[in-house]
N, CA and C atoms as an extended XYZ file, in Angstrom:
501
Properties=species:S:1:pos:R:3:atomname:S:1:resname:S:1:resid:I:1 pbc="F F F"
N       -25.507       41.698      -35.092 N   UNK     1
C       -26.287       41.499      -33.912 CA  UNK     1
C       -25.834       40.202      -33.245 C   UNK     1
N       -25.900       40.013      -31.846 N   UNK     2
C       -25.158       39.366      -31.311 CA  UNK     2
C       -26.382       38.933      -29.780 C   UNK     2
N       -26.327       37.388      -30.244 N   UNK     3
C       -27.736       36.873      -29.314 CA  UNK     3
C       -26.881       35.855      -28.260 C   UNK     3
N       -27.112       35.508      -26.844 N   UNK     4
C       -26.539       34.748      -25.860 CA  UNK     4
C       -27.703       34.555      -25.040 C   UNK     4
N       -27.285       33.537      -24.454 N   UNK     5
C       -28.270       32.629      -23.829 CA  UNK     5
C       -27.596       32.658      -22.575 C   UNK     5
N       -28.150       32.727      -21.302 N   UNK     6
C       -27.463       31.811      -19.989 CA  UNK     6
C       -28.577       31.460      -19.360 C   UNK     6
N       -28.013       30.161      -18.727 N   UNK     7
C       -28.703       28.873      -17.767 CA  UNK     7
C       -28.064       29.277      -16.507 C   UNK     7
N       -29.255       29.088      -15.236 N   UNK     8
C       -28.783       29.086      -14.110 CA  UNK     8
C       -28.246       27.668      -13.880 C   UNK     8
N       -26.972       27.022      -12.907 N   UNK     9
C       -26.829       26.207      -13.029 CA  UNK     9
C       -27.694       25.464      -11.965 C   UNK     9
N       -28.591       26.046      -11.288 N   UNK    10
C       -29.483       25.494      -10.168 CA  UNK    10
C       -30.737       25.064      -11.410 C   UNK    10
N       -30.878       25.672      -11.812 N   UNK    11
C       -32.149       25.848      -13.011 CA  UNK    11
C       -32.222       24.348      -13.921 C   UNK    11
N       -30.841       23.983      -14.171 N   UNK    12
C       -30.313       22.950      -15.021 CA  UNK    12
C       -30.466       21.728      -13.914 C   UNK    12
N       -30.228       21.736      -12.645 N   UNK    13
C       -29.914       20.884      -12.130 CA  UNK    13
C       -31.494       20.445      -11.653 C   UNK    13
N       -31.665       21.166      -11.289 N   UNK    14
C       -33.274       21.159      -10.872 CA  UNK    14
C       -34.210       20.712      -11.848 C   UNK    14
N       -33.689       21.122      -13.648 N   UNK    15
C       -35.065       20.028      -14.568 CA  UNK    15
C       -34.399       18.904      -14.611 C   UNK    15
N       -33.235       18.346      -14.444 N   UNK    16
C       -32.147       17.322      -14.728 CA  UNK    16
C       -32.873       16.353      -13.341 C   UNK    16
N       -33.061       17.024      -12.504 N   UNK    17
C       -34.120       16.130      -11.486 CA  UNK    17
C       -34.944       15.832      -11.231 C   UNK    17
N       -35.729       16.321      -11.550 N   UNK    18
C       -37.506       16.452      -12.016 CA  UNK    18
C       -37.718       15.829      -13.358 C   UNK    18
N       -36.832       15.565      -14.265 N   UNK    19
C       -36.953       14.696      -15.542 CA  UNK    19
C       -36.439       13.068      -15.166 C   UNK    19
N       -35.736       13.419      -14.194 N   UNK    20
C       -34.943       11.680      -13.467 CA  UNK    20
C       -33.627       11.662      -14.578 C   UNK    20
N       -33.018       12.711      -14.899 N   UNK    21
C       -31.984       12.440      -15.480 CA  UNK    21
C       -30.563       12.743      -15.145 C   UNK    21
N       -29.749       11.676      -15.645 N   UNK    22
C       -28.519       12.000      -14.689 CA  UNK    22
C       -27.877       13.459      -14.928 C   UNK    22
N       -26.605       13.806      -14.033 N   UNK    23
C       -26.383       14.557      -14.468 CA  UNK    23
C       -24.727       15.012      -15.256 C   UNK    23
N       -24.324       13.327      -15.548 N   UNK    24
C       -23.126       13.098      -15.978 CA  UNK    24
C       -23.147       11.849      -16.185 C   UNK    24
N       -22.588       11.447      -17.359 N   UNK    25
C       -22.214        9.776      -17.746 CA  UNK    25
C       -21.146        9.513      -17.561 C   UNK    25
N       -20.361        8.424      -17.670 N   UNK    26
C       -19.343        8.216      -17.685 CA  UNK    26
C       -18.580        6.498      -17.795 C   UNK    26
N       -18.002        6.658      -19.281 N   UNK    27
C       -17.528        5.164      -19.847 CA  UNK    27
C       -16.826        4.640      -19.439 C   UNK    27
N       -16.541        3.283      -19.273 N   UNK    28
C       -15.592        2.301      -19.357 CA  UNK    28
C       -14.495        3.070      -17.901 C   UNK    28
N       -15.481        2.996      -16.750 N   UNK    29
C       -14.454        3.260      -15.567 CA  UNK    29
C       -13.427        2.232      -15.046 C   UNK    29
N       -12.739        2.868      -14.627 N   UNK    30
C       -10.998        2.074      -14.071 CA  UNK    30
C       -11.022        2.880      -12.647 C   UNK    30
N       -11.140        2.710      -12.111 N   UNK    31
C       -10.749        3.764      -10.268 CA  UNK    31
C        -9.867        3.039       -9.576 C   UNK    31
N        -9.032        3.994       -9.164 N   UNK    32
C        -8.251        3.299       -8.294 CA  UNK    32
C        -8.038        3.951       -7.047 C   UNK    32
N        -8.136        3.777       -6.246 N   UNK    33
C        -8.245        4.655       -5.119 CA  UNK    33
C        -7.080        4.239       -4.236 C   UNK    33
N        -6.322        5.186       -3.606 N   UNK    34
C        -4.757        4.551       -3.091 CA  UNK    34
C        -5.098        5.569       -1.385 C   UNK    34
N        -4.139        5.039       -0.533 N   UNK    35
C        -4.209        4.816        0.654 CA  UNK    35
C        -2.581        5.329        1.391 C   UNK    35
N        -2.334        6.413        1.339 N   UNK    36
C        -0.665        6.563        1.487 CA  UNK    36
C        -0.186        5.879        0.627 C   UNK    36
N        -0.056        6.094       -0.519 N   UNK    37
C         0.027        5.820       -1.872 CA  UNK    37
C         0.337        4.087       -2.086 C   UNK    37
N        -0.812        3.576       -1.063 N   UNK    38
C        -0.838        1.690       -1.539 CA  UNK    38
C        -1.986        1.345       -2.242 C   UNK    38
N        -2.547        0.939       -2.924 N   UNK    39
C        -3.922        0.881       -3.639 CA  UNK    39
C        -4.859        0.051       -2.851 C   UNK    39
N        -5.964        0.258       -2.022 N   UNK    40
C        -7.012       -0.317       -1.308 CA  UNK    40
C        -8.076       -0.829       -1.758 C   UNK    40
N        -8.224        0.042       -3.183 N   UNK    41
C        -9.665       -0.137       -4.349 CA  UNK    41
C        -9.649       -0.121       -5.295 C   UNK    41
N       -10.183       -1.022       -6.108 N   UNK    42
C       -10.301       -0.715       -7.388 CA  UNK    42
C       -11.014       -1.007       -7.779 C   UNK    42
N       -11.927       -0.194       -8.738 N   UNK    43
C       -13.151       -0.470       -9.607 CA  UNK    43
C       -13.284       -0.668      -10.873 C   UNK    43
N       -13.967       -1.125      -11.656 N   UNK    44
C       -14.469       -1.351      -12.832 CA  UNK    44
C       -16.206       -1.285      -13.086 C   UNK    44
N       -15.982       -0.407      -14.176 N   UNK    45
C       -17.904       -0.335      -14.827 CA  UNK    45
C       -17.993       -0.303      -16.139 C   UNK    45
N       -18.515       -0.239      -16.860 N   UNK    46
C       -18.626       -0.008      -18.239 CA  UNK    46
C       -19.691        1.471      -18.286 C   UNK    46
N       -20.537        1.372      -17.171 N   UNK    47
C       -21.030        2.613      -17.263 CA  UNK    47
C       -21.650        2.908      -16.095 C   UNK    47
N       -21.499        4.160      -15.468 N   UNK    48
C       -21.876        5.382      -14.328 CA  UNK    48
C       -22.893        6.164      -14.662 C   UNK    48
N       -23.974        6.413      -14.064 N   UNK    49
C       -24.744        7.512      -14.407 CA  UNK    49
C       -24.605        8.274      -12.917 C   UNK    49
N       -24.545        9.467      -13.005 N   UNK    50
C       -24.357       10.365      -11.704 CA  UNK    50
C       -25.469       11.383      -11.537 C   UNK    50
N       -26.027       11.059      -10.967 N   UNK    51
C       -27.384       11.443       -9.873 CA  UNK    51
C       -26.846       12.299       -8.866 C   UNK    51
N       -25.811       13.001       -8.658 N   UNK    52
C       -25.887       13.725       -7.409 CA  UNK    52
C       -26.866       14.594       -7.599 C   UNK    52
N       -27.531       15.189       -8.246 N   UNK    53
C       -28.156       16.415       -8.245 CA  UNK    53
C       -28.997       15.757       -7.315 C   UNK    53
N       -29.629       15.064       -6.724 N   UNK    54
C       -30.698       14.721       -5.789 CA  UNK    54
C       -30.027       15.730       -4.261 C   UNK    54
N       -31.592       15.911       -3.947 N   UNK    55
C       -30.938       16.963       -2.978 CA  UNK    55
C       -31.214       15.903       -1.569 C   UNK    55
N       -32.447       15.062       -1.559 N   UNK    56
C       -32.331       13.890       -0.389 CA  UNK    56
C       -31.670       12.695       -0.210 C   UNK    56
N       -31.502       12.604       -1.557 N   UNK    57
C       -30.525       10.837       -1.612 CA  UNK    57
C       -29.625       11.047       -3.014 C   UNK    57
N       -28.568       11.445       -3.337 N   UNK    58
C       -27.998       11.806       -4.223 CA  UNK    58
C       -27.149       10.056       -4.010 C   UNK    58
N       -26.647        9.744       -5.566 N   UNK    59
C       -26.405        9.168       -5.756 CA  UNK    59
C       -25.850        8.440       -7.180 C   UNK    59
N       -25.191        7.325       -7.037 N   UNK    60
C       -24.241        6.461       -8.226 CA  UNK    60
C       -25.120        5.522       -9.159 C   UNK    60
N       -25.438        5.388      -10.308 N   UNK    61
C       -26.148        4.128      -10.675 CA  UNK    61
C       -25.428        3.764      -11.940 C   UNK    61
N       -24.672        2.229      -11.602 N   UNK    62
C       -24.196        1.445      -12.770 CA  UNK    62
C       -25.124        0.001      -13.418 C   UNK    62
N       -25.963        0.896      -14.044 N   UNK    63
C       -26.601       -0.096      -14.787 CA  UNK    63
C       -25.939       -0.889      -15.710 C   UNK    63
N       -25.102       -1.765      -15.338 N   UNK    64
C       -24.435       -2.307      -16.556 CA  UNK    64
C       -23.172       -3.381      -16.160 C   UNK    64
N       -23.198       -2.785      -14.487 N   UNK    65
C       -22.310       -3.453      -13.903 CA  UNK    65
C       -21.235       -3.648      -13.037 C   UNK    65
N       -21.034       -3.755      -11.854 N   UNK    66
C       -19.838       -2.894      -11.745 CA  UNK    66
C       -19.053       -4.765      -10.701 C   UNK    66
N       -17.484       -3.926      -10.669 N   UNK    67
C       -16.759       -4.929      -10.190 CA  UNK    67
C       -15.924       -4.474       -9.369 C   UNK    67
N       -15.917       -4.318       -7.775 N   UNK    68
C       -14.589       -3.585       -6.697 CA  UNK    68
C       -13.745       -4.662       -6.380 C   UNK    68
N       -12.523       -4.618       -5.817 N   UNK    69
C       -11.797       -5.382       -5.078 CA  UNK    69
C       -11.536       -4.567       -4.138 C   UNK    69
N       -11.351       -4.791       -2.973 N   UNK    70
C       -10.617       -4.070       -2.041 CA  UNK    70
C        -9.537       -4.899       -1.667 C   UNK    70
N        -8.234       -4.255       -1.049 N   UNK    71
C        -7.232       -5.095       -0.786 CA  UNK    71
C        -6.659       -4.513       -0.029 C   UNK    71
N        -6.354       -5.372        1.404 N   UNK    72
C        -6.384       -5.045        2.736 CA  UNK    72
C        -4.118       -4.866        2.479 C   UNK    72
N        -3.917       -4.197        3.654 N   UNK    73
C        -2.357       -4.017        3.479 CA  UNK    73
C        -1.670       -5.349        3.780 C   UNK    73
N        -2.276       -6.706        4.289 N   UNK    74
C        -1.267       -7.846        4.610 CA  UNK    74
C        -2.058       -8.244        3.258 C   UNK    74
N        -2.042       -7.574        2.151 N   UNK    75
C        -2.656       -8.455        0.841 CA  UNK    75
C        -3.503       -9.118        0.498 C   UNK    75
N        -4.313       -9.554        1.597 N   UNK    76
C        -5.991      -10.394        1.247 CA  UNK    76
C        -6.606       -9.268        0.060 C   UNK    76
N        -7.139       -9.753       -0.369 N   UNK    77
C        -8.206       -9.054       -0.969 CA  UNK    77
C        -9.739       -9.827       -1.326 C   UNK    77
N       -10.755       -8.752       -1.736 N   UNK    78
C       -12.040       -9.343       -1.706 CA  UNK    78
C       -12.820       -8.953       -2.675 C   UNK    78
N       -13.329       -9.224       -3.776 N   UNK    79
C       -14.468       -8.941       -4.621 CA  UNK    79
C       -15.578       -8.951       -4.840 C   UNK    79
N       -16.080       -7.504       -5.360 N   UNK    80
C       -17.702       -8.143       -5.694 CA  UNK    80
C       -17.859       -7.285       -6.747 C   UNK    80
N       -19.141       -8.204       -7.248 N   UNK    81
C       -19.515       -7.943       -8.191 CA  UNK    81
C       -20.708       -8.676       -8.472 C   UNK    81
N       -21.338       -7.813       -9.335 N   UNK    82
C       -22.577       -7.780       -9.976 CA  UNK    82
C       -23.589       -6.764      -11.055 C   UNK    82
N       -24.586       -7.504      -11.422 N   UNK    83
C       -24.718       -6.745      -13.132 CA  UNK    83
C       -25.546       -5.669      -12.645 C   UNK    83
N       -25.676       -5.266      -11.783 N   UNK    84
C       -25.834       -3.805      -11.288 CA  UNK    84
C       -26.052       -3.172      -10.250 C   UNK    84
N       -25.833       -1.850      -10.052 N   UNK    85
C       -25.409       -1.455       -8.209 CA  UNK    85
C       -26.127        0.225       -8.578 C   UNK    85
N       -25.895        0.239       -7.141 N   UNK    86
C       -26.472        1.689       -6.953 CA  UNK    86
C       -25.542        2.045       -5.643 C   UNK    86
N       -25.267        3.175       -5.460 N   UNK    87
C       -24.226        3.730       -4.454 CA  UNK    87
C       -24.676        4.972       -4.005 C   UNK    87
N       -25.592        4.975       -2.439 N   UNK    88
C       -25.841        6.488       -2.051 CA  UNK    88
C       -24.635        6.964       -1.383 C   UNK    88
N       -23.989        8.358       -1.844 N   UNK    89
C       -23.228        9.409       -1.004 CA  UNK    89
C       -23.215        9.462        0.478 C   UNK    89
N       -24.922       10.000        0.399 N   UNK    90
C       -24.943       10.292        1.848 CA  UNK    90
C       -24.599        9.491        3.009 C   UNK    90
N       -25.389        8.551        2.671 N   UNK    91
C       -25.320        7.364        3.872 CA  UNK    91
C       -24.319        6.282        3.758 C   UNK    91
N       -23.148        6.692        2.371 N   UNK    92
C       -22.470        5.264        1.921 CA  UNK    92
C       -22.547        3.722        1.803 C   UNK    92
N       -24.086        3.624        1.754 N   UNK    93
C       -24.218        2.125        1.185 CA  UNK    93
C       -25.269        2.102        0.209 C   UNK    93
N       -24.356        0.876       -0.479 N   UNK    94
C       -24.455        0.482       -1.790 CA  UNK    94
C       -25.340       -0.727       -2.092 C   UNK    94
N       -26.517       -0.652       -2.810 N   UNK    95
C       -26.700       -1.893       -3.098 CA  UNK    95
C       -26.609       -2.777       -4.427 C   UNK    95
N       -25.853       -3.726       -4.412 N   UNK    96
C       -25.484       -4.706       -5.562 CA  UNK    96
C       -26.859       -6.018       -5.924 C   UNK    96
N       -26.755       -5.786       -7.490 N   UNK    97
C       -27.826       -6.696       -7.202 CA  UNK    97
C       -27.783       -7.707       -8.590 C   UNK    97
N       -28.234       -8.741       -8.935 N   UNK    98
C       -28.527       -9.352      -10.146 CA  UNK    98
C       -26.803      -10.073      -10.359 C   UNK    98
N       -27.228      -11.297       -9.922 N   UNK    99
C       -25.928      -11.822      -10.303 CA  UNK    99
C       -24.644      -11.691       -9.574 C   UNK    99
N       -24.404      -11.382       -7.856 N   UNK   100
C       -24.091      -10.907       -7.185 CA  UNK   100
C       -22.960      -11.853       -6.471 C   UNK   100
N       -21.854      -11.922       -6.792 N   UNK   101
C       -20.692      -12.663       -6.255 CA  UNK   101
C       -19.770      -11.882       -5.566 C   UNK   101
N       -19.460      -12.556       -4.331 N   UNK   102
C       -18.782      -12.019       -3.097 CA  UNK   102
C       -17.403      -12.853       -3.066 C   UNK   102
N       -15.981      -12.624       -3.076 N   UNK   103
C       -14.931      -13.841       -3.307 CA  UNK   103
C       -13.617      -12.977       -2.603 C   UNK   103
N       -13.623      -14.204       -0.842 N   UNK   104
C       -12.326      -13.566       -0.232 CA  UNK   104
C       -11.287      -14.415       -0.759 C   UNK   104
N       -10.430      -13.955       -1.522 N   UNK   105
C        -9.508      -14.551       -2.066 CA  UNK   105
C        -8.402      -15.452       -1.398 C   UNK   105
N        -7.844      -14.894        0.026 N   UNK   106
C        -7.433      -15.566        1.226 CA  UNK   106
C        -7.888      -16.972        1.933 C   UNK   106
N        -9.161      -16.739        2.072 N   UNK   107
C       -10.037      -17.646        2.826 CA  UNK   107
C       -10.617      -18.435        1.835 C   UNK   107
N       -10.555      -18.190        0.470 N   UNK   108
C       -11.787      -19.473       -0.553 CA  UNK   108
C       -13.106      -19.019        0.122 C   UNK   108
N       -14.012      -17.949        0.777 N   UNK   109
C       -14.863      -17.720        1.087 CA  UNK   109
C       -15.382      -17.214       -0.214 C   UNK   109
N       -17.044      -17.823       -0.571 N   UNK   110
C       -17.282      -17.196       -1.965 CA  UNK   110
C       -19.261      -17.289       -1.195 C   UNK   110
N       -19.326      -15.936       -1.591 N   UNK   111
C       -20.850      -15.821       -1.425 CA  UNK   111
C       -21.904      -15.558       -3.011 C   UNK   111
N       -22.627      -16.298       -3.347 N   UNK   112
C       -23.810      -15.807       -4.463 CA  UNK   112
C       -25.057      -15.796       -4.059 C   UNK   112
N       -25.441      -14.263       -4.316 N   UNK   113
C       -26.565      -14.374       -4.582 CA  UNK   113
C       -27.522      -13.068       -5.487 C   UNK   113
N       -28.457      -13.013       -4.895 N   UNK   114
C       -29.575      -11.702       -6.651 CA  UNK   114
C       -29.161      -10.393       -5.678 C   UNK   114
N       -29.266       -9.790       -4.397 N   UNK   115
C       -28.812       -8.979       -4.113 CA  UNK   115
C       -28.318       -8.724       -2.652 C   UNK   115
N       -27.606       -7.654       -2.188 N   UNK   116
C       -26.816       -7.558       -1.152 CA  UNK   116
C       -26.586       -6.083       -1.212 C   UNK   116
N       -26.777       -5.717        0.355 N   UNK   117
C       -26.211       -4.415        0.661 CA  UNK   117
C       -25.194       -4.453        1.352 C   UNK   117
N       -24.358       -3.206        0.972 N   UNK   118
C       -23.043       -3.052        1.957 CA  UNK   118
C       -23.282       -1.579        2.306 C   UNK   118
N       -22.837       -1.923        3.360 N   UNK   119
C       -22.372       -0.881        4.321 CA  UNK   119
C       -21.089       -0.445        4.460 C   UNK   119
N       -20.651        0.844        3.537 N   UNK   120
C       -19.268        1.161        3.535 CA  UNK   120
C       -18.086        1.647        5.190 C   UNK   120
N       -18.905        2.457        5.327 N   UNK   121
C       -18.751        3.228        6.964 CA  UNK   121
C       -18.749        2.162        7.924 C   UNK   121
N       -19.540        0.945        8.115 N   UNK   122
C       -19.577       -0.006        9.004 CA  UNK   122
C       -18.796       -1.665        8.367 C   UNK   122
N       -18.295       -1.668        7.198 N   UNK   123
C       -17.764       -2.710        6.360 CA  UNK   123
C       -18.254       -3.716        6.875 C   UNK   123
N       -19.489       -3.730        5.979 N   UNK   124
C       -20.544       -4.780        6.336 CA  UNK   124
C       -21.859       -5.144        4.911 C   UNK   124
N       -21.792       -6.535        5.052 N   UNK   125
C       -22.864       -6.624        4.096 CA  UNK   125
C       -23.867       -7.647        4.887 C   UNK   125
N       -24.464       -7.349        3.955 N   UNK   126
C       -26.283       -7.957        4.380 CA  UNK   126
C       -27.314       -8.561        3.331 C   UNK   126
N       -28.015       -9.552        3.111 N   UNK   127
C       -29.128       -9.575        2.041 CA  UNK   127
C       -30.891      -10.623        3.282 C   UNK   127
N       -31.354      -10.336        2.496 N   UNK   128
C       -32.490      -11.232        3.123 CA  UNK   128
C       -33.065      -12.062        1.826 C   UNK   128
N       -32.074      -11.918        0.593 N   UNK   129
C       -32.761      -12.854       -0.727 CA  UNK   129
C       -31.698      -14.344        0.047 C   UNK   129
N       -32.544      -15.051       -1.006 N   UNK   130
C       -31.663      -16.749       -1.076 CA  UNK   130
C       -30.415      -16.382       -1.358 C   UNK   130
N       -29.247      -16.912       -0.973 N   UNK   131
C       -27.885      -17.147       -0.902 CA  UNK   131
C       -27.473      -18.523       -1.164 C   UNK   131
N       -26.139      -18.535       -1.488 N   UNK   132
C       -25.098      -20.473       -1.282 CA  UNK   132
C       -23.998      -19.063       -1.073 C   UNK   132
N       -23.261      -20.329        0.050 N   UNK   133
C       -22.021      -19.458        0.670 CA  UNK   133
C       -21.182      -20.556        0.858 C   UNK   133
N       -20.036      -20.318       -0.005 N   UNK   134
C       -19.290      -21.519        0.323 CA  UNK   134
C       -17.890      -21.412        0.849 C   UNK   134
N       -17.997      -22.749        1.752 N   UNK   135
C       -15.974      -22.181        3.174 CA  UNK   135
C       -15.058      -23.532        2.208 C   UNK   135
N       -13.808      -23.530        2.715 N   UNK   136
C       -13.963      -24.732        2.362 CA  UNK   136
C       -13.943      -26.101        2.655 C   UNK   136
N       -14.935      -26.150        3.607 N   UNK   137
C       -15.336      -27.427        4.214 CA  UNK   137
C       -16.421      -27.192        4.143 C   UNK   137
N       -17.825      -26.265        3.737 N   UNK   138
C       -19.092      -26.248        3.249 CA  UNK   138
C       -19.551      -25.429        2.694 C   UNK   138
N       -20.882      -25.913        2.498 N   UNK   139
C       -21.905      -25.486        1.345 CA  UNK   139
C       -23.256      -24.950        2.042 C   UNK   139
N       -23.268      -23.619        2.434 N   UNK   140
C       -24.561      -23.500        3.091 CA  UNK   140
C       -25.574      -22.977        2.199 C   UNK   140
N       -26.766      -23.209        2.048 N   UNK   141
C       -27.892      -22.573        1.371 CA  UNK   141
C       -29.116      -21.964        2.224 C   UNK   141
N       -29.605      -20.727        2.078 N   UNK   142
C       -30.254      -20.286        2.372 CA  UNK   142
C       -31.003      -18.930        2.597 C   UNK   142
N       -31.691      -18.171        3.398 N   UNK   143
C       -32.636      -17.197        3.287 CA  UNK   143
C       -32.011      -16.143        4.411 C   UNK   143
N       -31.222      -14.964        3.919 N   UNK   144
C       -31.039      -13.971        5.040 CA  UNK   144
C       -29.121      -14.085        5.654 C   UNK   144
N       -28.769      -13.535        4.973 N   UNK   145
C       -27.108      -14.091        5.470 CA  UNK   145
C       -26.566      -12.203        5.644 C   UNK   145
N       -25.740      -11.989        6.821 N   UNK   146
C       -24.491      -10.820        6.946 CA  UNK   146
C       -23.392      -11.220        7.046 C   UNK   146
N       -22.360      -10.395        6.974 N   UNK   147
C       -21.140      -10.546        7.249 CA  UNK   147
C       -20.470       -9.713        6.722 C   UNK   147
N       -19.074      -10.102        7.644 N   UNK   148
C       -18.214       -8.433        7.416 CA  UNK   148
C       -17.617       -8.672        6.194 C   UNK   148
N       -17.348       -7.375        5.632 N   UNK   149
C       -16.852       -6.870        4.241 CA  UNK   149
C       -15.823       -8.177        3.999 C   UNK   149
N       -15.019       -8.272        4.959 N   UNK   150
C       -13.972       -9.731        4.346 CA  UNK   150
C       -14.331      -11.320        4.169 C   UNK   150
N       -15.835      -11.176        4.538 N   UNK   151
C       -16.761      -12.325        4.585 CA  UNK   151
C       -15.633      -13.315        5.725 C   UNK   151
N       -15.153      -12.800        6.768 N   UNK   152
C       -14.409      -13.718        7.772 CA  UNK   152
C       -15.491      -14.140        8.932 C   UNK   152
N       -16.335      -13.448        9.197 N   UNK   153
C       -16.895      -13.012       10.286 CA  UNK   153
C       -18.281      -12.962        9.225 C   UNK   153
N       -19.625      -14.157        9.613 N   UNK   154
C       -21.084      -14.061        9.270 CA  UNK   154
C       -22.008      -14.671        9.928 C   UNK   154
N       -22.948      -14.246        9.556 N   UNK   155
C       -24.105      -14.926        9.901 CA  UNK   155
C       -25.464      -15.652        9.516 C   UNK   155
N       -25.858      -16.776        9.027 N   UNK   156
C       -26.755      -16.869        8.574 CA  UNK   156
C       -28.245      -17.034        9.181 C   UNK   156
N       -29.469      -16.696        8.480 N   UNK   157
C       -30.186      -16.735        8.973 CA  UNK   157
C       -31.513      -18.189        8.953 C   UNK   157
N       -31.635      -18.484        7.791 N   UNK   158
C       -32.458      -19.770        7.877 CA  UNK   158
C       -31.673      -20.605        6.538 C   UNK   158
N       -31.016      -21.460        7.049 N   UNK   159
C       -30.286      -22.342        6.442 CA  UNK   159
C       -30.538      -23.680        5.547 C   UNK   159
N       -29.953      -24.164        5.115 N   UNK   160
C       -29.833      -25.671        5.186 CA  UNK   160
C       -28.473      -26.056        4.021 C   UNK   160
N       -28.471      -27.484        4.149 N   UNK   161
C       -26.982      -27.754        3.812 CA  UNK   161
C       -26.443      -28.426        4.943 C   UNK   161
N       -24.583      -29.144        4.705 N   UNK   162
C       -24.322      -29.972        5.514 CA  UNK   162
C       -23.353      -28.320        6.293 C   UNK   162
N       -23.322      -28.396        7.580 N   UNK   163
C       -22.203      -27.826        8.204 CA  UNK   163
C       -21.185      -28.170        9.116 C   UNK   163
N       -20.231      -28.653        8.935 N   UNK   164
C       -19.297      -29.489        9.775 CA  UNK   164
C       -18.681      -28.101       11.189 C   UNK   164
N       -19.034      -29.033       11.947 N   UNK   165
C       -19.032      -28.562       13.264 CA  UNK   165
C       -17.332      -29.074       13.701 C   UNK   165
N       -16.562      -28.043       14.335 N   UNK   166
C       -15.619      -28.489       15.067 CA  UNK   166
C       -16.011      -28.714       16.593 C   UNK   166
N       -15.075      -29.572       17.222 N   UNK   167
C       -15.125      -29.550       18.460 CA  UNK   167
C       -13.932      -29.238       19.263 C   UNK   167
């Protein structure tokens, strides 16, 4: 006698969402993502949990950590990182949070702070927590800072610190 079982795979996906559980793990990531075969990205995690099954906000969660560089074709490149992120599909932005360092390698531009969103589609980040952002001729501290993905181009919002003004 001969007994079989089948699962719908909607069926699976559907208690896998309603339990809040992912629906794929995945160790010790390396990504590299290439560009007419030049490398633009690269990632590091120790661990992925994959949430797409969400049918309104499907999505990435690296509880544990994650670390990108991107690297532009005249070679700048830029990092971030922090001890954990979340990445929606739909809308492509990500938010990084806990321990959160921003570093344009070109410019000595280095941003810290607890969290920050980016905006993949618009290459842009944003936070409204406390920040220090440092050029290298200053040290700004304060509440509410954007700027574009290469941190060349920002803005802060309530400051303090010395800022040397050109004329």
């Amino acid at each position: 006698m001969f007994f079989s079982c089948t699962n719908d795979i909607k069926e699976i996906r559907d208690f896998l969402a309603d339990k809040n559980l992912p629906i794929g793990e995945a160790y010790n990531i390396n990504h590299v993502h290439t560009d007419s075969g030049r490398v633009d990205i690269k990632m590091k995690a120790p661990l992925m949990l994959d949430f797409s099954n969400r049918d309104k906000h499907p999505y990435s969660e690296f509880p544990k950590g994650i670390k990108i560089s991107t690297i532009e074709k005249n070679g700048d490149s830029v990092t971030i990182e922090g001890s954990y992120a979340k990445s929606y599909s739909n809308t492509e932005v990500s938010e990084i949070r806990d321990n959160v360092i921003i570093y344009n390698y070109a410019q000595k531009h280095k941003l810290i702070t607890d969290q920050v969103y980016w905006d993949q589609k618009t290459h842009y980040f944003f936070t409204e927590k406390k920040f220090i952002f440092y050029t290298l001729t200053d040290t700004i501290y304060g509440t509410g800072f954007e700027a574009s993905e290469d941190l060349k181009t920002w803005w802060v919002k309530n400051q303090s610190g010395v800022i040397n003004v050109r004329e």
